[in-house]
Structure formats: C-alpha cells, structure tokens
ROTI-314698 format. One record per atom (N, C-alpha, C): residue in three letters; x, y, z; residue number from 0; atom name. Coordinates in nm, 3 decimals, always signed. Atoms other than C-alpha are relative to their C-alpha. Layout:
BEGIN
PT/ALA/X/Y/Z/NUM/CA
...
***
This chain:
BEGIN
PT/UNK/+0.101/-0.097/-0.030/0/N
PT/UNK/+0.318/-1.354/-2.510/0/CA
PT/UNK/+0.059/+0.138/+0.024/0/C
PT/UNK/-0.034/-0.098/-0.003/1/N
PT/UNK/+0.562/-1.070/-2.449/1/CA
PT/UNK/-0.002/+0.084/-0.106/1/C
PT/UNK/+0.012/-0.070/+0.156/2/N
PT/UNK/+0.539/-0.962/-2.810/2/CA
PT/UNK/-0.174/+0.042/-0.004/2/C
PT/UNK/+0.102/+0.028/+0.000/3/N
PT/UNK/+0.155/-0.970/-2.759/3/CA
PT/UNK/-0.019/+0.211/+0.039/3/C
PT/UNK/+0.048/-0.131/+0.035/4/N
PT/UNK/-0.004/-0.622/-2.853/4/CA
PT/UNK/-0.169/-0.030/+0.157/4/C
PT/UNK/+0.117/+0.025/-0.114/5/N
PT/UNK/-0.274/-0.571/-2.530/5/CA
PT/UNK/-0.105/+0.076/-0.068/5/C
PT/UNK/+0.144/-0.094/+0.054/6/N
PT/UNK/-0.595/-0.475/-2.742/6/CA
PT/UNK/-0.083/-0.080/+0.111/6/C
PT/UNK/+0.154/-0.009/-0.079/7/N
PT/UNK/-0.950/-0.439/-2.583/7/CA
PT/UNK/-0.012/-0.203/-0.002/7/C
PT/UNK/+0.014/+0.148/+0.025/8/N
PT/UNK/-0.987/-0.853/-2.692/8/CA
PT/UNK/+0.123/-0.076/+0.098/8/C
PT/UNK/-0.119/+0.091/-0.086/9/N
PT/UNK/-0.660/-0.967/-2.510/9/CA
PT/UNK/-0.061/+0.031/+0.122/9/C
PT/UNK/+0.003/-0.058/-0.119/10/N
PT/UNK/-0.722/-0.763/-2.199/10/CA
PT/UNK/-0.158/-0.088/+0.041/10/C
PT/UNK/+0.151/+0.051/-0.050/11/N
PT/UNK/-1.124/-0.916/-2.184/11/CA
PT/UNK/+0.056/-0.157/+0.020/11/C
PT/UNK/-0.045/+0.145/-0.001/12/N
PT/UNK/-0.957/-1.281/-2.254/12/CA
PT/UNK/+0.121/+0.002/+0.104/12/C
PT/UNK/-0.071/+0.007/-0.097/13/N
PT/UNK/-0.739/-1.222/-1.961/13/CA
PT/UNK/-0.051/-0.029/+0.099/13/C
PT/UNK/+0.131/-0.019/-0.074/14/N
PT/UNK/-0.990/-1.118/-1.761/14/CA
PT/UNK/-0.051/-0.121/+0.023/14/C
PT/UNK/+0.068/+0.146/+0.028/15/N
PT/UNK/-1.147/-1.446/-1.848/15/CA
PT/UNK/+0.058/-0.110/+0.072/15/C
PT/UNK/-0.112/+0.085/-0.032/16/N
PT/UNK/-0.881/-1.654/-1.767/16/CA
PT/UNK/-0.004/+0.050/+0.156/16/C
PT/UNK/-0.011/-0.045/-0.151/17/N
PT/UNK/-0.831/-1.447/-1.423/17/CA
PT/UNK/-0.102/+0.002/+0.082/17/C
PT/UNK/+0.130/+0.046/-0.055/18/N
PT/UNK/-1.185/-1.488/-1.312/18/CA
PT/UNK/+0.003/-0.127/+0.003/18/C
PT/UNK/+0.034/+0.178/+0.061/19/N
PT/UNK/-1.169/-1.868/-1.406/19/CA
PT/UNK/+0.094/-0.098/+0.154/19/C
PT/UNK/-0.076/+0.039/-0.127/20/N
PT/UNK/-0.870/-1.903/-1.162/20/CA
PT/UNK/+0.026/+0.049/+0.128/20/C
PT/UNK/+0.065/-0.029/-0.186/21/N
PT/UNK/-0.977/-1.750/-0.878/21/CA
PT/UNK/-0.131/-0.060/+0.041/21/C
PT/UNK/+0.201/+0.055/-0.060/22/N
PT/UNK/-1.336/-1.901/-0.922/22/CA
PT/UNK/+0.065/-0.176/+0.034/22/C
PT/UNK/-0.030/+0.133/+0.004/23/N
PT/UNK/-1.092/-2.234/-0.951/23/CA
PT/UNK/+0.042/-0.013/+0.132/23/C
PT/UNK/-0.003/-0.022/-0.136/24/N
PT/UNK/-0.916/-2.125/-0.622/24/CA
PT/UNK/-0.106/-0.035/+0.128/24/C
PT/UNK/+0.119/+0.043/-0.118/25/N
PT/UNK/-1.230/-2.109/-0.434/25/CA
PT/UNK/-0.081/-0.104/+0.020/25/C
PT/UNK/+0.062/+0.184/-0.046/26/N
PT/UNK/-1.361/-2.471/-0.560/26/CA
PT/UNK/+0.054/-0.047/+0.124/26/C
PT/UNK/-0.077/+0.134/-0.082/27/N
PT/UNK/-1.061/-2.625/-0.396/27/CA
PT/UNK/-0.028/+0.069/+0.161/27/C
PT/UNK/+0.041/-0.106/-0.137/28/N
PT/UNK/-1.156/-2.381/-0.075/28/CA
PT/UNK/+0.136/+0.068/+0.059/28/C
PT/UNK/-0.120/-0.047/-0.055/29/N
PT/UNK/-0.844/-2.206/-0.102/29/CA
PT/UNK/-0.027/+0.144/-0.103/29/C
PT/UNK/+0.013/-0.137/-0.035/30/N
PT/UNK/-0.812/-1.845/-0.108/30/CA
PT/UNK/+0.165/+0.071/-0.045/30/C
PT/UNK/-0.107/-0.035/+0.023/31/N
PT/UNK/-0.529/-1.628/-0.302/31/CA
PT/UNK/-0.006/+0.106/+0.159/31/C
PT/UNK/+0.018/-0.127/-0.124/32/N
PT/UNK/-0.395/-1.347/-0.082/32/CA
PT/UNK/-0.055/+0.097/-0.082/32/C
PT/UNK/+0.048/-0.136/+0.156/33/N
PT/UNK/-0.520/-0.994/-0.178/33/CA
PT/UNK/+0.096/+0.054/-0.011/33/C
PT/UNK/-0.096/-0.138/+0.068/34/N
PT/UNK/-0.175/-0.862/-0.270/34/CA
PT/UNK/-0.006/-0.126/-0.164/34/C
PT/UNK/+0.030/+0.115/+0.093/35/N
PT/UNK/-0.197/-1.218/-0.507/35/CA
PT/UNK/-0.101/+0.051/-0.105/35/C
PT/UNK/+0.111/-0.036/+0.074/36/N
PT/UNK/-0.528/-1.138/-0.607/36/CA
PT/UNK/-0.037/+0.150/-0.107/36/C
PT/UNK/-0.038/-0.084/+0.122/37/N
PT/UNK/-0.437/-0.800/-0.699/37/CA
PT/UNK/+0.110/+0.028/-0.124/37/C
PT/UNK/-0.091/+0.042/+0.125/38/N
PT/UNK/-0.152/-0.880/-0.937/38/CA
PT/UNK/-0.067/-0.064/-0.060/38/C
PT/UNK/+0.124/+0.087/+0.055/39/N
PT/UNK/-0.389/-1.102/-1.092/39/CA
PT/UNK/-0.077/+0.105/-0.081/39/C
PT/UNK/+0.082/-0.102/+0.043/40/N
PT/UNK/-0.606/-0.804/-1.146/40/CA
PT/UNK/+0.099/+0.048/-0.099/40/C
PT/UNK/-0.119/-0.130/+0.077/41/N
PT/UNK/-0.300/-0.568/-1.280/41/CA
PT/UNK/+0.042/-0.081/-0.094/41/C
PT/UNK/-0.050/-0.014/+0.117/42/N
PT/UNK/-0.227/-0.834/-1.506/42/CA
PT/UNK/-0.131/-0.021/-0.126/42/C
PT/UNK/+0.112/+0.006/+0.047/43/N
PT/UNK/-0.586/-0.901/-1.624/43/CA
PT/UNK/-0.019/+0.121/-0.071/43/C
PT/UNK/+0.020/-0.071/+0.015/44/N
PT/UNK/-0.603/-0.544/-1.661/44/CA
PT/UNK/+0.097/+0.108/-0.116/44/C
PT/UNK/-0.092/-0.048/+0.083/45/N
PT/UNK/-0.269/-0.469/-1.865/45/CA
PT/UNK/+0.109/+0.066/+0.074/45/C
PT/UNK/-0.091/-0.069/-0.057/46/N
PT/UNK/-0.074/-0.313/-1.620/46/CA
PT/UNK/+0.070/-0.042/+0.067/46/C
PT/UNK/-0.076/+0.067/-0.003/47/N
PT/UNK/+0.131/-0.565/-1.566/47/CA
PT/UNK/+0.001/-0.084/-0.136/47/C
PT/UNK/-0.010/+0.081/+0.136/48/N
PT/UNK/+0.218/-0.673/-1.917/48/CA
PT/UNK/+0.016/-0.108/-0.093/48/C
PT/UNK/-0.073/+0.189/+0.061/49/N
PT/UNK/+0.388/-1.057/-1.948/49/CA
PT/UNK/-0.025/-0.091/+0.135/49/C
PT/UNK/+0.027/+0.102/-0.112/50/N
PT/UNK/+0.303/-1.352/-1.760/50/CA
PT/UNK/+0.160/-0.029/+0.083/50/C
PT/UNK/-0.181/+0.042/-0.031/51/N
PT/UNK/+0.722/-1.369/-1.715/51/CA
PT/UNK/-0.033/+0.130/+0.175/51/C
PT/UNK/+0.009/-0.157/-0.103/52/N
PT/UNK/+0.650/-0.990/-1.515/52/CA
PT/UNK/-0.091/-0.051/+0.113/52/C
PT/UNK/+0.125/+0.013/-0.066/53/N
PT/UNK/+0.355/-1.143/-1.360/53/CA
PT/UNK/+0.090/-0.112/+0.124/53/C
PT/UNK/-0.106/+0.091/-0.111/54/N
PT/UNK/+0.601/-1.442/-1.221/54/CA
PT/UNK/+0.074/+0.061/+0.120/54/C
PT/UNK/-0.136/-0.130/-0.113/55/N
PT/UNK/+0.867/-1.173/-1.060/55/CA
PT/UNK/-0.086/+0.005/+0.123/55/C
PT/UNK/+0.080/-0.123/-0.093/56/N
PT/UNK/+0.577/-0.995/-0.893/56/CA
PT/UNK/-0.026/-0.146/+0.107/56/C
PT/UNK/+0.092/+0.072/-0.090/57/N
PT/UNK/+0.415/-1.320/-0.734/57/CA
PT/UNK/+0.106/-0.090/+0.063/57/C
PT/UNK/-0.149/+0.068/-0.111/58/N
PT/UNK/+0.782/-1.506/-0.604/58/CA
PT/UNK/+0.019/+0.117/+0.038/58/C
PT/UNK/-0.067/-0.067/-0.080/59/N
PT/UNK/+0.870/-1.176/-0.442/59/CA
PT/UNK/-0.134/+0.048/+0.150/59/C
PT/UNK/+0.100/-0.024/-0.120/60/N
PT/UNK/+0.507/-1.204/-0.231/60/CA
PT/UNK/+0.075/-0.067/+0.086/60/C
***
C-alpha cells in the first residue's frame, strides 16, 4: 500500500474502513484513546500516508 497513489476513492475507502473500526471498537464496549482515534483520522484522511507510518505512530502512544 505504500506505492498506493491517495486519490479522492482511496481516501473515502479509508474512511470506510476507519469508521467500521471504531464502530467495531464500540460493539465490544471498548473505546480507542483520542490521540488513537485521531491517527486513525490522519490516516483516513491522507495525512498519514502507509499503514507501516500508521504502525510507528500508534506503538509510540
């Protein structure tokens, strides 16, 4: 996915995915944090670019 060009379609299918697992979070009645939740966002959003980048960010919470 690091090769992965972030058009308007990736970034919405992220999105997707990042709504899905926070709505999955709150089945089990568990709760990211919000620095969690906003990396989540930043990578939903593109501004955090690779799920590898996305790893770093969320082992150094």
């Amino acid at each position: 996915m690091s090769n992965e060009e972030l058009t308007p379609e990736v970034l919405a299918r992220r999105a997707y995915h990042v709504r899905n697992a926070l709505a999955s979070f709150s089945l089990e009645g568990e709760y990211p944090s919000k620095e969690a939740e906003d990396l989540f966002n930043k990578f939903a959003s593109g501004e955090i670019e690779t799920i590898d980048e996305l790893r770093v960010q969320i082992n150094l919470l």
